[in-house]
C-alpha positions as CSV (number, residue, x, y, z in Angstrom):
1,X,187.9,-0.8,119.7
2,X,184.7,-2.8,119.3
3,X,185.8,-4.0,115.5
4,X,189.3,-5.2,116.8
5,X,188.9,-7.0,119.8
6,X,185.1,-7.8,119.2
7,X,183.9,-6.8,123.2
8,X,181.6,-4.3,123.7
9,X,182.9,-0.8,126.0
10,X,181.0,-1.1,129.0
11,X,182.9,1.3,131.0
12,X,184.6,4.9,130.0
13,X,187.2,6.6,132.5
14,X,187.6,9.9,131.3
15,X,189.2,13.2,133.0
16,X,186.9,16.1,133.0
17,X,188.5,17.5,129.6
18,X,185.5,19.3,127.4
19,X,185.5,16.6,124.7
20,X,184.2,14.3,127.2
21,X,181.6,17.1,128.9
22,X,179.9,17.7,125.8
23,X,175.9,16.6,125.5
24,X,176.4,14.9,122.8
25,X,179.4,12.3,124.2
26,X,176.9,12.1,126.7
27,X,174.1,11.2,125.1
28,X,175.6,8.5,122.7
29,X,177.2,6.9,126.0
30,X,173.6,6.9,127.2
31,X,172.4,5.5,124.0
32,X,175.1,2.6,124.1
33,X,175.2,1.2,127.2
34,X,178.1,2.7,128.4
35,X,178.7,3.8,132.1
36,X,181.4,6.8,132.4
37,X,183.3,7.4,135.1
38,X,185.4,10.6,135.7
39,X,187.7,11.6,137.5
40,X,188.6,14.0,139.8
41,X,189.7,17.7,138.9
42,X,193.9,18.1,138.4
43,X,194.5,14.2,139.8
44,X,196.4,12.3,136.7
45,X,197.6,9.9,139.0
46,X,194.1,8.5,139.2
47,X,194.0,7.3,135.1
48,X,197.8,6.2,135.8
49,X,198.1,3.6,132.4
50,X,197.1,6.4,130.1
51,X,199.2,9.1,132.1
52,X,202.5,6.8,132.1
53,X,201.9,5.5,128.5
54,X,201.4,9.8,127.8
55,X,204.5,10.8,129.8
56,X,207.1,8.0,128.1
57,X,205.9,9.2,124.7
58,X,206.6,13.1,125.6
59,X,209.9,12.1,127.2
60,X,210.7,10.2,123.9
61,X,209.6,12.9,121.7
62,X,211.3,15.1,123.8
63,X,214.8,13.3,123.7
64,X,214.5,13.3,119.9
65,X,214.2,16.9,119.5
66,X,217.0,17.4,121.5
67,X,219.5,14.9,120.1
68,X,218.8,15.8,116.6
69,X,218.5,19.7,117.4
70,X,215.3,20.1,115.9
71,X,213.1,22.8,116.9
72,X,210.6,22.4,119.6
73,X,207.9,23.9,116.7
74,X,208.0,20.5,115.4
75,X,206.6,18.6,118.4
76,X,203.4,17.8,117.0
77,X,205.1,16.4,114.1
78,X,207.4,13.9,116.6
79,X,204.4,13.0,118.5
80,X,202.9,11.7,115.3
């Protein structure tokens, strides 16, 4: 994000998922300057942009599959 828009990341809002728990995220967050914030356990509602942008692109993935009767093993594939 840094190389395209040229700002620095101050801030990080992350849900408790392990990729963000690990020491390491930590640590290069520390290293950089960057404050994160998380949020609460099971509340979605509180990183709302990322959670609607998430839910349109599941509802349109899942429309696809269904119109063109593809099999749900290829979600992955229509996410992509």
């Amino acid at each position: 994000m840094e190389k395209e828009v040229e700002a620095f990341i101050k801030c990080l809002r992350t849900d408790r998922g392990g990729e963000f728990n690990l020491l390491d995220f930590k640590l290069f967050c520390e290293a950089n300057g960057i404050e994160r914030q998380l949020t609460t356990l099971y509340t979605p509602h509180r990183n709302g942009v990322a959670e609607h942008k998430n839910r349109i692109v599941m509802n349109m993935v899942h429309c696809l599959l269904f119109a063109k009767h593809v099999p749900k093993t290829f979600w992955t594939e229509a996410v992509n």
